[in-house]
Structures are given as C-alpha cells and as structure tokens.
C-alpha atoms as one frame of an Amber mdcrd trajectory, in Angstrom:
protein
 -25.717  19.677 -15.784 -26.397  16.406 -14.620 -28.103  15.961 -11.023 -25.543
  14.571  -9.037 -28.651  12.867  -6.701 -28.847  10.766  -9.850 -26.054   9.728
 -11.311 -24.117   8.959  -7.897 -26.626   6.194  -7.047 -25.787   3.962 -10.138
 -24.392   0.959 -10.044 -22.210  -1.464 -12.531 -25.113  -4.450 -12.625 -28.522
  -4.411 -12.673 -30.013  -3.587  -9.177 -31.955  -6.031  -6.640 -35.537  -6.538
  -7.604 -36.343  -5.126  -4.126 -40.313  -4.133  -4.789 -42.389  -1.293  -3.369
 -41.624  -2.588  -0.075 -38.225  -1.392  -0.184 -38.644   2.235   0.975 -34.489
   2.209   1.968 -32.532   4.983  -0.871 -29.824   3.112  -2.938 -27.317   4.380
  -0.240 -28.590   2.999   2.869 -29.077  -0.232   1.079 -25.174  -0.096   0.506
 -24.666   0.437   4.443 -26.717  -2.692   4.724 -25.549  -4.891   2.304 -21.914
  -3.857   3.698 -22.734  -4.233   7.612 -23.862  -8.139   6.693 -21.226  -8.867
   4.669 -18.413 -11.854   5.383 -15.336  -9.006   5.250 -16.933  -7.129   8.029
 -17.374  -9.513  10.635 -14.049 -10.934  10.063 -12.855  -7.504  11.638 -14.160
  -9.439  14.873 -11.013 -11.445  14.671  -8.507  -8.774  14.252  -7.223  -6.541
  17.427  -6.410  -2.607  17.058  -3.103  -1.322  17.796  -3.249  -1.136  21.692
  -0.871  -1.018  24.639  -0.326  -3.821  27.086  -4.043  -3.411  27.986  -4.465
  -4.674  31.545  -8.561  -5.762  30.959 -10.296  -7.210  28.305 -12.058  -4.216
  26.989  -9.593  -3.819  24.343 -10.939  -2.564  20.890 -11.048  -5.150  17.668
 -11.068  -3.887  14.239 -14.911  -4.522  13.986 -15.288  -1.945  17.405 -13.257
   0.387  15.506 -14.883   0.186  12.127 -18.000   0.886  14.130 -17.107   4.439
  15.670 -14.815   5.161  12.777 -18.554   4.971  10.743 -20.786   6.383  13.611
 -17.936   9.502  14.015 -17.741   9.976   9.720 -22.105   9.946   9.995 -21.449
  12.986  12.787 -19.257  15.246  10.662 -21.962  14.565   8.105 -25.273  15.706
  10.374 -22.837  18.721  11.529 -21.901  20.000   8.075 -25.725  19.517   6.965
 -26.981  21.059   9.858 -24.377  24.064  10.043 -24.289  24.786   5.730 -28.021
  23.790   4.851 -26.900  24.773   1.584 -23.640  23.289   1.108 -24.650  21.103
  -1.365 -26.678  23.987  -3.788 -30.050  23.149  -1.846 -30.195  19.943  -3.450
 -32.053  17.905  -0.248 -32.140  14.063  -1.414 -27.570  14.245  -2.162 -27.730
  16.303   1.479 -30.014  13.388   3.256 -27.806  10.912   1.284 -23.932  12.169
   3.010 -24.568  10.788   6.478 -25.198   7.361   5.362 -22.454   7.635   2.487
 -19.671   8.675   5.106 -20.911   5.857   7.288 -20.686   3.368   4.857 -16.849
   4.803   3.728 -16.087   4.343   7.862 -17.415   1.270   8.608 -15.546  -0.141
   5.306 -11.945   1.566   6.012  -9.645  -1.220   7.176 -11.301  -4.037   5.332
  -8.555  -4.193   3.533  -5.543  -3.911   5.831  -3.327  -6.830   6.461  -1.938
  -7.888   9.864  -0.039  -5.337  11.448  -1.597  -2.269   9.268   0.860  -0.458
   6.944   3.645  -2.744   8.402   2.059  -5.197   7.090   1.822  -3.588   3.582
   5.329  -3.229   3.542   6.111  -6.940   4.606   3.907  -7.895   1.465   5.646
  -5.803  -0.892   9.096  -7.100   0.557   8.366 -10.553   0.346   6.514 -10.342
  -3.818  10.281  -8.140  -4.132  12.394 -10.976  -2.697  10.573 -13.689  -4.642
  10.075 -12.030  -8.093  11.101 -14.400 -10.014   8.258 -16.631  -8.807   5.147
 -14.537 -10.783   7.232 -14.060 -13.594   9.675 -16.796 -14.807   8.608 -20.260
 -15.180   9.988 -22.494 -12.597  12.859 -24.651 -14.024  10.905 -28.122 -13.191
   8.100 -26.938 -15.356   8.205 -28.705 -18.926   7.160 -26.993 -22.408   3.522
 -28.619 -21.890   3.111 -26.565 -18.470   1.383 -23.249 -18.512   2.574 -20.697
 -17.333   1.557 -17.301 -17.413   3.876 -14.691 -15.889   2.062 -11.313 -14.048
   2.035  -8.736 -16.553   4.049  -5.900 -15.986   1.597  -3.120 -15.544  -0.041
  -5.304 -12.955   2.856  -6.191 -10.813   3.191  -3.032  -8.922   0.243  -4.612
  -7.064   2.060  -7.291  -5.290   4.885  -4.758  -5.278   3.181  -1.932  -4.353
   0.483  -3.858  -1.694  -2.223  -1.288  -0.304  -4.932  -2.231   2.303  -7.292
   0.899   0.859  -6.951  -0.686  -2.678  -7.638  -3.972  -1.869 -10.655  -2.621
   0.642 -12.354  -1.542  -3.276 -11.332  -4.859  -4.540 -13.244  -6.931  -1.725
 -16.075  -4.758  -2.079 -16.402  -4.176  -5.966 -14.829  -8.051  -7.020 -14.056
 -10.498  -4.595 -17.387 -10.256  -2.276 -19.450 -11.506  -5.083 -23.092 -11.539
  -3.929 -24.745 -11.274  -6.963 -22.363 -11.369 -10.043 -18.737 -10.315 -10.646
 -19.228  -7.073  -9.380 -19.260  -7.504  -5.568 -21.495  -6.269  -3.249 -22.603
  -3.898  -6.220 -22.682  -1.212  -4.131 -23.200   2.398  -5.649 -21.052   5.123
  -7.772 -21.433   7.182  -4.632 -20.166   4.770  -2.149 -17.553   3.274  -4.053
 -15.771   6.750  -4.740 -16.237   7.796  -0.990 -14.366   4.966  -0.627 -10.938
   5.423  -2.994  -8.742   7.907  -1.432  -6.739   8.087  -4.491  -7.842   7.647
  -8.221  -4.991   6.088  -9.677  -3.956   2.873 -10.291  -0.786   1.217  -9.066
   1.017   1.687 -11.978   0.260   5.551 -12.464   2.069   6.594  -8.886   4.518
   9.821  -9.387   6.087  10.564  -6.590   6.265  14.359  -5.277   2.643  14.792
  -6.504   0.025  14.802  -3.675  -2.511  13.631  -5.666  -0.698  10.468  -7.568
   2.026   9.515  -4.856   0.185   6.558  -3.699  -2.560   4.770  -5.062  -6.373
   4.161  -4.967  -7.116   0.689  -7.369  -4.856  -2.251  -8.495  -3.835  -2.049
 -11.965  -5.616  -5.539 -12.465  -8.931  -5.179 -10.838  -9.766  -3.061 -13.820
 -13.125  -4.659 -14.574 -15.368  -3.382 -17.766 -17.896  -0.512 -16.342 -21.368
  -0.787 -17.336 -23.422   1.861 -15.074 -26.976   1.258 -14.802 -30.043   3.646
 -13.151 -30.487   2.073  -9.718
C-alpha cells in the first residue's frame, strides 16, 4: 500500500526549485503560496453577511477566511492530540492535517459571488434566460464569423454556477503563477478542498454524494502528477 505521506504531496507540474534552504513541507508551502495570492486579498473588498452593524468592526470575507482557517487548524491539533493514532501512527500525514485544514479554510469562499449562494442562483438564472447567447450564433454574424457554441456537457457550468467549484478553478487554472496549473498547489490540498467529486454534468439528485457538484465539467485539465 502506498504511503499516503507520499503520494498526497504531489503536484500536476514540476515543483519550485526551492534549495536546501527551504526547510517548509510541500503543505505549508501551499498555505503560503495561497495566503499571498491576488484571490485572497480581494476577500478585503467583500463584506460578510451582517446585520445593520452600528460600528465599523464589521467582518470582511478576508476576516472570515482567516478564523474560518485558524478554527479548521484547531479541530486539527484537537483530533491529533486526542487520537495520536488516528492516522495508523504515521507522524509526517499527522503533522501535515493542521496546515492542510488551514489551507482548505482560508481558501473556502474564494469562489463565492456577491451575495453567496444567492448569488449562485442569480448566475444560473441569468446563463438560463440568455441561452441562446453561448449557443446559437447571433443573427448579425456572417458565414466568415466564428463561432463556437458551449458544448453541452460543459454548459451545466454557467447553468449550474457553484462558488466551491470555481474556488478549485482559481486555485488549480486561473491563478497561474507558474504554468497552466495555478498556484500548483498539492494532491492533498486540492482534495481538502472539493467537497464533492463530481463534475457538473454528473449531478443525480436524491444521492448525497452526487446532488451537487465539486469541478466544472470544462476545467478538466490533463493530470500529470509529479514527486514534489
């Protein structure tokens, strides 16, 4: 059986050359690659749900994000402290599951829209009204024009919009740092990360595990897994 301590810390391009120097594990170089990244500090722009707060100490996304990830670290040091062996003994995974679980909660609502899941919905309302526009030509558009319509498997994505799925794609596509895999960040990370592990297109609803998705159908990318 393969030692999960090694295979979780993989990633889908070649690491950073990061020399001897480097003492961080692959995991706590995730947490830092993700704390200095563009999508996280534009949580400093977005407000939390909050009532008609009378001060200015209201909380922003970025405040959030930050005790979402320093509560998810907690539960971590509690289970590893309370079930020593709760991971078969194996002491580099158990060291590595604080920092994991604070990476996953400092990353949570990168993805969310304006006005959270309400937000989702207006998204998949407005791609439902307007069809027609990702997958007919429009009629002023002459035989020259290109046009290439949103395949079907992938259109449950516009449909379908979800602010976990489109946290993965920001971190593993769009927040290119070093290639077209995003931040690059590892196995471990990126499935603490995906609350689901289907695509949009593979929902069935009534089944716990496939009612709502984890990945868009076209951020699909080739996987190439590499020793980190």
């Amino acid at each position: 059986m393969t030692n999960p301590s090694i295979w979780s810390s993989v990633r889908r391009s070649e690491p950073r050359p990061g020399g001897e120097a480097d003492k961080r594990t692959p995991f706590e170089q995730d947490y830092d690659r993700l704390l200095f990244s563009t999508p996280v500090r534009r949580l400093a722009d977005k407000t939390q749900v909050f009532p008609l707060e009378r001060n200015d100490g209201v909380r922003t996304r970025l405040t959030h994000s930050h005790e979402v990830s320093n509560l998810a670290r907690s539960i971590g040091n509690r289970i590893l402290r309370t079930q020593p062996d709760c991971f078969g003994g194996d002491t580099t995974l158990g060291a590595a599951v604080p920092v994991i679980l604070a990476t996953a909660g400092l990353a949570h609502d990168l993805g969310n829209p304006p006005f959270g899941h309400q937000g989702e919905s207006a998204i998949g309302r407005w791609f439902g009204a307007n069809k027609q526009q990702f997958t007919s030509a429009p009629l002023h558009m002459t035989s020259s024009d290109k046009f290439q319509p949103i395949a079907a498997e992938h259109q449950s994505d516009f449909l379908k919009f979800e602010g976990n799925a489109q946290t993965l794609r920001l971190l593993a596509k769009l927040q290119s740092t070093s290639g077209p895999t995003g931040l690059n960040l590892t196995a471990a990370t990126l499935a603490a990360l995906m609350k689901y592990t289907v695509s949009s297109s593979e929902t069935v609803k009534g089944n716990a595990a496939r009612r709502k998705f984890g990945f868009f159908a076209s951020g699909l990318l080739p996987v190439r897994l590499t020793p980190a």
